[in-house]
N, CA, C and O atoms as a Tripos MOL2 file, in Angstrom:
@<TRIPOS>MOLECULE
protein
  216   215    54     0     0
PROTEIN
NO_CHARGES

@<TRIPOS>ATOM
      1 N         -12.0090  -22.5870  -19.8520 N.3       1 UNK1
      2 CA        -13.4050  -22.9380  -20.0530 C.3       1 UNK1
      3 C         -13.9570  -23.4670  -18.7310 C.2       1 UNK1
      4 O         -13.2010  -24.2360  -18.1360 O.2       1 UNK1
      5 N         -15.1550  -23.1960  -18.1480 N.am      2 UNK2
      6 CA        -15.6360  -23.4290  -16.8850 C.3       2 UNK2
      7 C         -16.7350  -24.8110  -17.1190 C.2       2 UNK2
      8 O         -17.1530  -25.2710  -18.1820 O.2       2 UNK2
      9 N         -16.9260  -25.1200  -16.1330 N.am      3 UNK3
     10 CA        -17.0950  -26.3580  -16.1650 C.3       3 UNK3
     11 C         -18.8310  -26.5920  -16.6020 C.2       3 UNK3
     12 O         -19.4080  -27.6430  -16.8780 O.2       3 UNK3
     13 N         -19.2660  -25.4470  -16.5490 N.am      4 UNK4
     14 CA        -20.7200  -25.6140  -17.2730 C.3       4 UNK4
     15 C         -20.8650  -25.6010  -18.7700 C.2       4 UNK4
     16 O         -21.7880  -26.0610  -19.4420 O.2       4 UNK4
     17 N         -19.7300  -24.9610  -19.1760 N.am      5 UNK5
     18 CA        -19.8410  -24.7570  -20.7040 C.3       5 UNK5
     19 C         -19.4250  -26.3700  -21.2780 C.2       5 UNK5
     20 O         -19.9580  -27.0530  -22.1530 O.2       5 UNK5
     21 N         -18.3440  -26.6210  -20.4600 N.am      6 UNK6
     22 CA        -17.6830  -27.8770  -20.9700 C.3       6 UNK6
     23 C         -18.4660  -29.0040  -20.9440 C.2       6 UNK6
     24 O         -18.3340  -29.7880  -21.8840 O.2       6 UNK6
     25 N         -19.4520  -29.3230  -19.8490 N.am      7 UNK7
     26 CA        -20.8540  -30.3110  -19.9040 C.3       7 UNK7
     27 C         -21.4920  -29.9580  -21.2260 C.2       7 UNK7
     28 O         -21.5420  -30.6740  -22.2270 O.2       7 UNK7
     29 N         -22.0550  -28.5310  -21.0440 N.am      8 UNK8
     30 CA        -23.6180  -28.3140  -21.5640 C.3       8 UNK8
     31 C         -23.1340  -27.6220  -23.2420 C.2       8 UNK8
     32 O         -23.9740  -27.3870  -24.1110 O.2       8 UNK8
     33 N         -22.0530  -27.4510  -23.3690 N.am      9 UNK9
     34 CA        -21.5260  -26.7370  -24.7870 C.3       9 UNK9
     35 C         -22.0870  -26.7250  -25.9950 C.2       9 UNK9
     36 O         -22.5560  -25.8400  -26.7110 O.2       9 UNK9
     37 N         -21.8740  -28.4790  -26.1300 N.am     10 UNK10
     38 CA        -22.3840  -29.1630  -27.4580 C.3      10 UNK10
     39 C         -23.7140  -29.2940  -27.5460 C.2      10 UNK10
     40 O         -24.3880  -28.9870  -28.5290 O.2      10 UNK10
     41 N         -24.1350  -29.7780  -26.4620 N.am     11 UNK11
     42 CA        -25.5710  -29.9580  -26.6210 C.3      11 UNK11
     43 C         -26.3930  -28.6360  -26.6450 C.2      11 UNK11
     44 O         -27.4430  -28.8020  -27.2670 O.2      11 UNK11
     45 N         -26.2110  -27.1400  -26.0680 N.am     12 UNK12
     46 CA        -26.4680  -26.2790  -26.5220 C.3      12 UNK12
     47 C         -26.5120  -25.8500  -27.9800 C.2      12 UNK12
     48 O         -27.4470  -25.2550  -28.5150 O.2      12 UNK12
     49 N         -25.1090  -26.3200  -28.6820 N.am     13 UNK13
     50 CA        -25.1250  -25.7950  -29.9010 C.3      13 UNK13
     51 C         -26.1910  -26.7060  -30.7930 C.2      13 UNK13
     52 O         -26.9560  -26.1330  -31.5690 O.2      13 UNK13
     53 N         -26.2040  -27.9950  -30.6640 N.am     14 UNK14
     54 CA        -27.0830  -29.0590  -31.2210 C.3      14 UNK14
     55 C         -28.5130  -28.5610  -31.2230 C.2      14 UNK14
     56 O         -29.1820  -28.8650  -32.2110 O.2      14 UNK14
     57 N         -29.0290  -27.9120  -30.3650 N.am     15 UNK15
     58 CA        -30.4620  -27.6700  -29.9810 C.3      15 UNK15
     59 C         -30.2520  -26.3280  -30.7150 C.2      15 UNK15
     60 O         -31.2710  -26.0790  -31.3580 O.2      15 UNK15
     61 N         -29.4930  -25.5530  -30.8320 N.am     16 UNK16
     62 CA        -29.7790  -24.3240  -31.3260 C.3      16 UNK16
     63 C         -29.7350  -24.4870  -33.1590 C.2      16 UNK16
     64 O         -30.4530  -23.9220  -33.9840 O.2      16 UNK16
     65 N         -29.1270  -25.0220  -33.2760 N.am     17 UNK17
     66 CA        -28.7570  -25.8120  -34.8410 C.3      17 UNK17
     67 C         -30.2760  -26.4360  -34.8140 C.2      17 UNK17
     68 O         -31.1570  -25.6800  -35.2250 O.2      17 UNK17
     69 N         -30.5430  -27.3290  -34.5100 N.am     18 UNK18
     70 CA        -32.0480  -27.7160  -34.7820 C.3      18 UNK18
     71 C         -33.2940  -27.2380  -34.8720 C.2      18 UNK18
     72 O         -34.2650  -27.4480  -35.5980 O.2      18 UNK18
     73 N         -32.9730  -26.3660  -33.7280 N.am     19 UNK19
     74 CA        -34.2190  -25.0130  -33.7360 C.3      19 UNK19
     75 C         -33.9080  -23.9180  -34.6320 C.2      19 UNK19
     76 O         -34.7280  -23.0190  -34.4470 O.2      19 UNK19
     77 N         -32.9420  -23.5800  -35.6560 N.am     20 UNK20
     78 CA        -32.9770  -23.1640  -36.8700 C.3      20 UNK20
     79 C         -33.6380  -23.9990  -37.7490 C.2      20 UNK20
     80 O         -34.6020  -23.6970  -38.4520 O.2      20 UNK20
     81 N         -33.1230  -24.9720  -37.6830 N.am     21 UNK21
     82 CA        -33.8800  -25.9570  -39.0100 C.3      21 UNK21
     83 C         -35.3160  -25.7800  -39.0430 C.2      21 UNK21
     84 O         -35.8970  -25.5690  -40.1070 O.2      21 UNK21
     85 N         -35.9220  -25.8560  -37.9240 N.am     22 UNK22
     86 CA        -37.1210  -26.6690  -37.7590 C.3      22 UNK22
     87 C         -38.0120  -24.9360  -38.0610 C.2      22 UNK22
     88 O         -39.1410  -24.8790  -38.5480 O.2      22 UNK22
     89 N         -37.4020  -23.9970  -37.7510 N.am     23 UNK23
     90 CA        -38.0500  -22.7950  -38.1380 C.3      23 UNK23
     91 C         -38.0520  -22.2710  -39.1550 C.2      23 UNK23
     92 O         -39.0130  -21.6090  -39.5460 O.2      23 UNK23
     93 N         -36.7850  -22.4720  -39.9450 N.am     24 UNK24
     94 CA        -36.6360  -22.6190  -41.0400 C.3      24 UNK24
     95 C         -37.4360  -23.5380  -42.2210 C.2      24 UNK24
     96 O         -37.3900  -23.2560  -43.4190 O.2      24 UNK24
     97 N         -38.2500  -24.8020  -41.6000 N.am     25 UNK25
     98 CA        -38.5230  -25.6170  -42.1420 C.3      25 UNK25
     99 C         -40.0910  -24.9840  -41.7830 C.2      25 UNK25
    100 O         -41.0680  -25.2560  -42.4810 O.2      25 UNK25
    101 N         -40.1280  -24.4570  -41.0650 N.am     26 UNK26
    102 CA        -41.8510  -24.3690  -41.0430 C.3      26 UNK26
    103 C         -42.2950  -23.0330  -41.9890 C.2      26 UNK26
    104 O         -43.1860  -23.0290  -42.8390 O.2      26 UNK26
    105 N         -41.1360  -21.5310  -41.4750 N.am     27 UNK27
    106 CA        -41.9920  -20.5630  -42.4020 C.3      27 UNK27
    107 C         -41.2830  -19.9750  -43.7010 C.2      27 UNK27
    108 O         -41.6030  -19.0050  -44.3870 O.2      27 UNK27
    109 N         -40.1260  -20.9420  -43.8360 N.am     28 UNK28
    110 CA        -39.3160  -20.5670  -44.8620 C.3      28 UNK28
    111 C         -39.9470  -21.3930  -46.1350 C.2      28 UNK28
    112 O         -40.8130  -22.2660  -46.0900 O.2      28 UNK28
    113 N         -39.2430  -20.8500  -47.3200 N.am     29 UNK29
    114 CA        -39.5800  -21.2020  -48.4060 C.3      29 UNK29
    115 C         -37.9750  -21.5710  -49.0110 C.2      29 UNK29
    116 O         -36.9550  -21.3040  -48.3760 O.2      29 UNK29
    117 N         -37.9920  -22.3410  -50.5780 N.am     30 UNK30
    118 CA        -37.2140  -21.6190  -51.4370 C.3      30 UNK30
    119 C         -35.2370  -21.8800  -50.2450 C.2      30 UNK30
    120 O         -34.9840  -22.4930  -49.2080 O.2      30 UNK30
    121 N         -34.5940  -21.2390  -50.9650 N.am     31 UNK31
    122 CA        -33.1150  -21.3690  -49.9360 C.3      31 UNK31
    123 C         -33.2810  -21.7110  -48.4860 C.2      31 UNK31
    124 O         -32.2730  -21.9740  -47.8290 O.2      31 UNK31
    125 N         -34.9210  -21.7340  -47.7200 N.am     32 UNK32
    126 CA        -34.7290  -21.8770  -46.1920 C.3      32 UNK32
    127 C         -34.7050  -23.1270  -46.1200 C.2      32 UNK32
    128 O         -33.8510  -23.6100  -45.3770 O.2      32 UNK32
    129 N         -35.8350  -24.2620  -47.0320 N.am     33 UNK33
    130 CA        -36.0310  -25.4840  -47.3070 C.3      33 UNK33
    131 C         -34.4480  -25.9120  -47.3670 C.2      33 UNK33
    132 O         -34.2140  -26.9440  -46.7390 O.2      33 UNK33
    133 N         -33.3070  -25.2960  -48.0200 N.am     34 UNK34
    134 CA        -31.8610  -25.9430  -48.1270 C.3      34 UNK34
    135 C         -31.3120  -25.9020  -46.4360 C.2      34 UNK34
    136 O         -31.0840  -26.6860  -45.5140 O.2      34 UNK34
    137 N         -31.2910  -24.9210  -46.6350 N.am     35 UNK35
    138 CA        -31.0960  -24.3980  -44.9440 C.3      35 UNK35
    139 C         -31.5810  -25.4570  -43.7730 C.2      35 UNK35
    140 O         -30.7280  -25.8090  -42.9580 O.2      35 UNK35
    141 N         -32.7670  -25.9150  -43.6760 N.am     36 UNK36
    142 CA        -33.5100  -27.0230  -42.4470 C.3      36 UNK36
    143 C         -32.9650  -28.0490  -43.3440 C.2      36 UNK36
    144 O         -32.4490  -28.7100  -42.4430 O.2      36 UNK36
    145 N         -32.6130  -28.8340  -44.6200 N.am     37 UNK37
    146 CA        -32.0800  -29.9540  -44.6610 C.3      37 UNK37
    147 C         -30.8010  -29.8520  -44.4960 C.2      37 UNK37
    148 O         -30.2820  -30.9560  -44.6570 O.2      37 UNK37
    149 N         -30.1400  -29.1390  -44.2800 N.am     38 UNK38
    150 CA        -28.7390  -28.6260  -44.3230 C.3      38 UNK38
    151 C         -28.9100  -29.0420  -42.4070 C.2      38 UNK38
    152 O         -28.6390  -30.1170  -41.8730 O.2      38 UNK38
    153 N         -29.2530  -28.2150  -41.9760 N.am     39 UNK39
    154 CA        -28.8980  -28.3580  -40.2800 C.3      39 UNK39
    155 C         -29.7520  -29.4880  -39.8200 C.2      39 UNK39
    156 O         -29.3170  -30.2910  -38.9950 O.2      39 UNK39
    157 N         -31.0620  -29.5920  -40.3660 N.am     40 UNK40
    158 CA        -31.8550  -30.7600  -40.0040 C.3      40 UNK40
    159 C         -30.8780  -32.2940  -39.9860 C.2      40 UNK40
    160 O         -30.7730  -33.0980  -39.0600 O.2      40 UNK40
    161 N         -30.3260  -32.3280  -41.1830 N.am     41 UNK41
    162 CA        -29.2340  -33.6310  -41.7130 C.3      41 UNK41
    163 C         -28.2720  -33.6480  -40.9300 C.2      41 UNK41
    164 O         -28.0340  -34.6830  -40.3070 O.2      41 UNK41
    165 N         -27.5430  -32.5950  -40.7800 N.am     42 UNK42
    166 CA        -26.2880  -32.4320  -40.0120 C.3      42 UNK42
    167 C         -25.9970  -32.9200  -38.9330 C.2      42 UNK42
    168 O         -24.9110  -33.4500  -38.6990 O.2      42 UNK42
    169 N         -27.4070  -32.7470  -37.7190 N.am     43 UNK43
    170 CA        -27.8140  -33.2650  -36.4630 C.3      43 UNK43
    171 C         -27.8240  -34.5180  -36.9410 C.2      43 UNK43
    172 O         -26.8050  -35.2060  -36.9930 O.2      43 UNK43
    173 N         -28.7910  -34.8470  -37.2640 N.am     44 UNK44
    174 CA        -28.8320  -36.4110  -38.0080 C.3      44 UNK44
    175 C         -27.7680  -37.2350  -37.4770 C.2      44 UNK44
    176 O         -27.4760  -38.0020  -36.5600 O.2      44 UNK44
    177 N         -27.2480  -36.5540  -38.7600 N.am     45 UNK45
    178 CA        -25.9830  -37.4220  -39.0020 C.3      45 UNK45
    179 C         -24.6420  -37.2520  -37.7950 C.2      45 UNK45
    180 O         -23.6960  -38.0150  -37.9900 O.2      45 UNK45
    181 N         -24.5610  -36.5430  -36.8930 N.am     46 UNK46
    182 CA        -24.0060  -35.9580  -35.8160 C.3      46 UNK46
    183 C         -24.5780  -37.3820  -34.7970 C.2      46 UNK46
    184 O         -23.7770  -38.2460  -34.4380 O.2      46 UNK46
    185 N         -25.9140  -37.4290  -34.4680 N.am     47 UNK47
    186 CA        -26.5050  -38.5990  -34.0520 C.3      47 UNK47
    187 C         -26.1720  -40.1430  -34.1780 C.2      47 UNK47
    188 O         -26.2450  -40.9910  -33.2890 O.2      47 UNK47
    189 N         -25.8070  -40.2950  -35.4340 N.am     48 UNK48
    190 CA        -25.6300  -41.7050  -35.6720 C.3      48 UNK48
    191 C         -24.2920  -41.6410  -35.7680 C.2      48 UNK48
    192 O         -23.9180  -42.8090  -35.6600 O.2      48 UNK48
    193 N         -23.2310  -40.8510  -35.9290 N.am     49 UNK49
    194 CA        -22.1450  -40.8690  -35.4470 C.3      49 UNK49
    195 C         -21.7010  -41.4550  -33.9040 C.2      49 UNK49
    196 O         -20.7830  -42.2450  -33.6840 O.2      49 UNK49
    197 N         -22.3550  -41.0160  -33.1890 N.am     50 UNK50
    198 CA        -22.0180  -40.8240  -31.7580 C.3      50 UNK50
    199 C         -22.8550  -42.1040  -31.3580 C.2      50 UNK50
    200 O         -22.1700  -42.9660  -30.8090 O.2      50 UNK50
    201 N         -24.1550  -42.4000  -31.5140 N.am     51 UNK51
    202 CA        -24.5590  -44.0120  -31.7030 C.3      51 UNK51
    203 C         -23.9650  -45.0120  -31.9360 C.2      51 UNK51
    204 O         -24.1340  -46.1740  -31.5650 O.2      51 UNK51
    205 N         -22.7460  -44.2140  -33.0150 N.am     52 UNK52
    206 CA        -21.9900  -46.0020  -33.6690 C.3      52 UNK52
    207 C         -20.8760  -45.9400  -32.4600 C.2      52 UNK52
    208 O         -20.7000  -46.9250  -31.7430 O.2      52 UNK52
    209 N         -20.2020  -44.8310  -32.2960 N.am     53 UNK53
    210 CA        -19.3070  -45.0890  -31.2820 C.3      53 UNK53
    211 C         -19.6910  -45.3800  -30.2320 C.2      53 UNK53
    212 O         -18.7240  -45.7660  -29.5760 O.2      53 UNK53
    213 N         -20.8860  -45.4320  -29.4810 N.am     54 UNK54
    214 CA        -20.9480  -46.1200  -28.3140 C.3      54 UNK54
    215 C         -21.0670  -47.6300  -27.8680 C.2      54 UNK54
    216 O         -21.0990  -47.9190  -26.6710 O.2      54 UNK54
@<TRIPOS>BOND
     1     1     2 1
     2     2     3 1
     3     3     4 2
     4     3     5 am
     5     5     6 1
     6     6     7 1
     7     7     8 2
     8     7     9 am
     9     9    10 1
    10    10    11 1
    11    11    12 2
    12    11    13 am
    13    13    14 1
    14    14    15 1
    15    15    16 2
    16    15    17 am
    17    17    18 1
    18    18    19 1
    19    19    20 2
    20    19    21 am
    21    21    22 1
    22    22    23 1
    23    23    24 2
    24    23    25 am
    25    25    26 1
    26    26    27 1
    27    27    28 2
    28    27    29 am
    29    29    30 1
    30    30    31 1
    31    31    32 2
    32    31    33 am
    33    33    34 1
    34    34    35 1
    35    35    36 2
    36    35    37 am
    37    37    38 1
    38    38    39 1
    39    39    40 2
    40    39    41 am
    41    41    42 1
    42    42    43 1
    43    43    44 2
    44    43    45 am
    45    45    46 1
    46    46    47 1
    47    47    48 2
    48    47    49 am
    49    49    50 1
    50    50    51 1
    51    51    52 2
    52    51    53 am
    53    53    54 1
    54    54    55 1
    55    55    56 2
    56    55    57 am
    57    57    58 1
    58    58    59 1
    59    59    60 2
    60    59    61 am
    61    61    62 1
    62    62    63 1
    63    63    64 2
    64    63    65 am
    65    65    66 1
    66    66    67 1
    67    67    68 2
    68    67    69 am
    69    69    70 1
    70    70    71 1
    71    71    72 2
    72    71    73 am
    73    73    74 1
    74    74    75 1
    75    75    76 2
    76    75    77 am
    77    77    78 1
    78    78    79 1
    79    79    80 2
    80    79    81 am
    81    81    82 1
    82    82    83 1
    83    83    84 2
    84    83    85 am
    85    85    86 1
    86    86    87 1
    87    87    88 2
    88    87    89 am
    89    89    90 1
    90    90    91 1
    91    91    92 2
    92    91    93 am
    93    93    94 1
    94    94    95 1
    95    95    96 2
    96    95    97 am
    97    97    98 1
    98    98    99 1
    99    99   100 2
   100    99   101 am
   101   101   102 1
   102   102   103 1
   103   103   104 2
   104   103   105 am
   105   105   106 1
   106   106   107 1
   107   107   108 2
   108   107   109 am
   109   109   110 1
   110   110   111 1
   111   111   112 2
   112   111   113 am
   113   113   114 1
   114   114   115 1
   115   115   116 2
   116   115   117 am
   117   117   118 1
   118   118   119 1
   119   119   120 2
   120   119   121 am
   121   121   122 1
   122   122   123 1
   123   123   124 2
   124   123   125 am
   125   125   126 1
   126   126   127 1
   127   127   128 2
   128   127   129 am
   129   129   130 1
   130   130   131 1
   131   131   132 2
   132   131   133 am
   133   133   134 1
   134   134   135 1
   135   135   136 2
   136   135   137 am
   137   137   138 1
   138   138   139 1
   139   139   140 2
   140   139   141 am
   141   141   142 1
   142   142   143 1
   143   143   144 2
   144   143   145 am
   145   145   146 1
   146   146   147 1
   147   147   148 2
   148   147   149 am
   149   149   150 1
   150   150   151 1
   151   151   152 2
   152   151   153 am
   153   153   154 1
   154   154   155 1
   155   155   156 2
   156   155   157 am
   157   157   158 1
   158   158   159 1
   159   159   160 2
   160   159   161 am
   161   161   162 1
   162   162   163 1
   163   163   164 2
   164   163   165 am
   165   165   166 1
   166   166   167 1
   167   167   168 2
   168   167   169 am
   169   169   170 1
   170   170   171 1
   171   171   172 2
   172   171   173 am
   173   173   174 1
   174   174   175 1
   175   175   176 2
   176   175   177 am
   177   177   178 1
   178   178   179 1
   179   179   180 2
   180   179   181 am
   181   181   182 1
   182   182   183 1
   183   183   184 2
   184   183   185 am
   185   185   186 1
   186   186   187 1
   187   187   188 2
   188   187   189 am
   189   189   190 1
   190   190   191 1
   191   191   192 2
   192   191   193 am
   193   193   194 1
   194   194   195 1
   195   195   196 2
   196   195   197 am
   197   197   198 1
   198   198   199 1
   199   199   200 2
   200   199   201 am
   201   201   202 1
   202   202   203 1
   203   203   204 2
   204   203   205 am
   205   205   206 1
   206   206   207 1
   207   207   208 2
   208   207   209 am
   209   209   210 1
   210   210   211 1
   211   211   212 2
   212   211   213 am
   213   213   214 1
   214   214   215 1
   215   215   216 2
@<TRIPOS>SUBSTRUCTURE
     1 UNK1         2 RESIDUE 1 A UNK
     2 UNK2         6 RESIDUE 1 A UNK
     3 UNK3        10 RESIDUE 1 A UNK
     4 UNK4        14 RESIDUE 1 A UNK
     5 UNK5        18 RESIDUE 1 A UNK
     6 UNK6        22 RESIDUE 1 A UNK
     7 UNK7        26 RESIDUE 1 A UNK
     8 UNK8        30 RESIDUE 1 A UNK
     9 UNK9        34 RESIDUE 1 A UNK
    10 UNK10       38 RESIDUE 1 A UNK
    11 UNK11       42 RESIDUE 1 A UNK
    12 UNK12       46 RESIDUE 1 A UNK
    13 UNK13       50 RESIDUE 1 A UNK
    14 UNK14       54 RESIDUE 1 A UNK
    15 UNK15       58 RESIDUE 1 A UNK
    16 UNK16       62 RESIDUE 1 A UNK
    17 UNK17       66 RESIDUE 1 A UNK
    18 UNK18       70 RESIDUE 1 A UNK
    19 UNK19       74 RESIDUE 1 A UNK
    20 UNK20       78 RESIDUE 1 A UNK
    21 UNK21       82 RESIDUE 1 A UNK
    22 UNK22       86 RESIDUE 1 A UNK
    23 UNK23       90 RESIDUE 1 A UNK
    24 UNK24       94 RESIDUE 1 A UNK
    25 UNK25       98 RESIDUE 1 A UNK
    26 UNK26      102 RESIDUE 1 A UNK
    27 UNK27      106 RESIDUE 1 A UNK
    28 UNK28      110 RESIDUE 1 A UNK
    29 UNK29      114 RESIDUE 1 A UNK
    30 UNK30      118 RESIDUE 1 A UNK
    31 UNK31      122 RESIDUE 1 A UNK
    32 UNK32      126 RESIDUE 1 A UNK
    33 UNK33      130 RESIDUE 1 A UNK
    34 UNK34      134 RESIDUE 1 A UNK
    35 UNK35      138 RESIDUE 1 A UNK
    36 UNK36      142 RESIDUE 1 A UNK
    37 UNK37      146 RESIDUE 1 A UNK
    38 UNK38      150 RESIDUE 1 A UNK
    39 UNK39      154 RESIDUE 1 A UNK
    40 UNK40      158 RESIDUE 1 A UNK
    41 UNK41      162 RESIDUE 1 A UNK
    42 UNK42      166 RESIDUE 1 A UNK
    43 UNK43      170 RESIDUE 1 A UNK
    44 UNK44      174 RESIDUE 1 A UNK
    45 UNK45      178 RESIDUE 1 A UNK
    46 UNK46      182 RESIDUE 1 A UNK
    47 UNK47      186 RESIDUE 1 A UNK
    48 UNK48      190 RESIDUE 1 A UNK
    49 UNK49      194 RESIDUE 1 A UNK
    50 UNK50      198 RESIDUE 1 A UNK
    51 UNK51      202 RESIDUE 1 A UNK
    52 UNK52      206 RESIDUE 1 A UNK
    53 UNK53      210 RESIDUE 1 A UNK
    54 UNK54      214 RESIDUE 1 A UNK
């Protein structure tokens, strides 16, 4: 693994996970609404994880 992926990895995937939600949350309906609280929460909670450990 090269050393850009290993910085920027997670936080790539975090932003891409969120920017589902949030698109999901704007033109979805119905199962998409599960979908943006599903990844919307996930981050969340990914967040206050990493908050408590610091």
């Amino acid at each position: 693994m090269n050393r850009g992926m290993k910085l920027w990895g997670w936080p790539m995937v975090v932003g891409t996970v969120t920017g589902a939600g949030l698109v999901a949350a704007l033109l979805g309906d119905g199962a998409w609404d599960y979908w943006s609280w599903l990844t919307l929460g996930g981050v969340s909670l990914l967040c206050a994880v990493v908050a408590r450990k610091i």
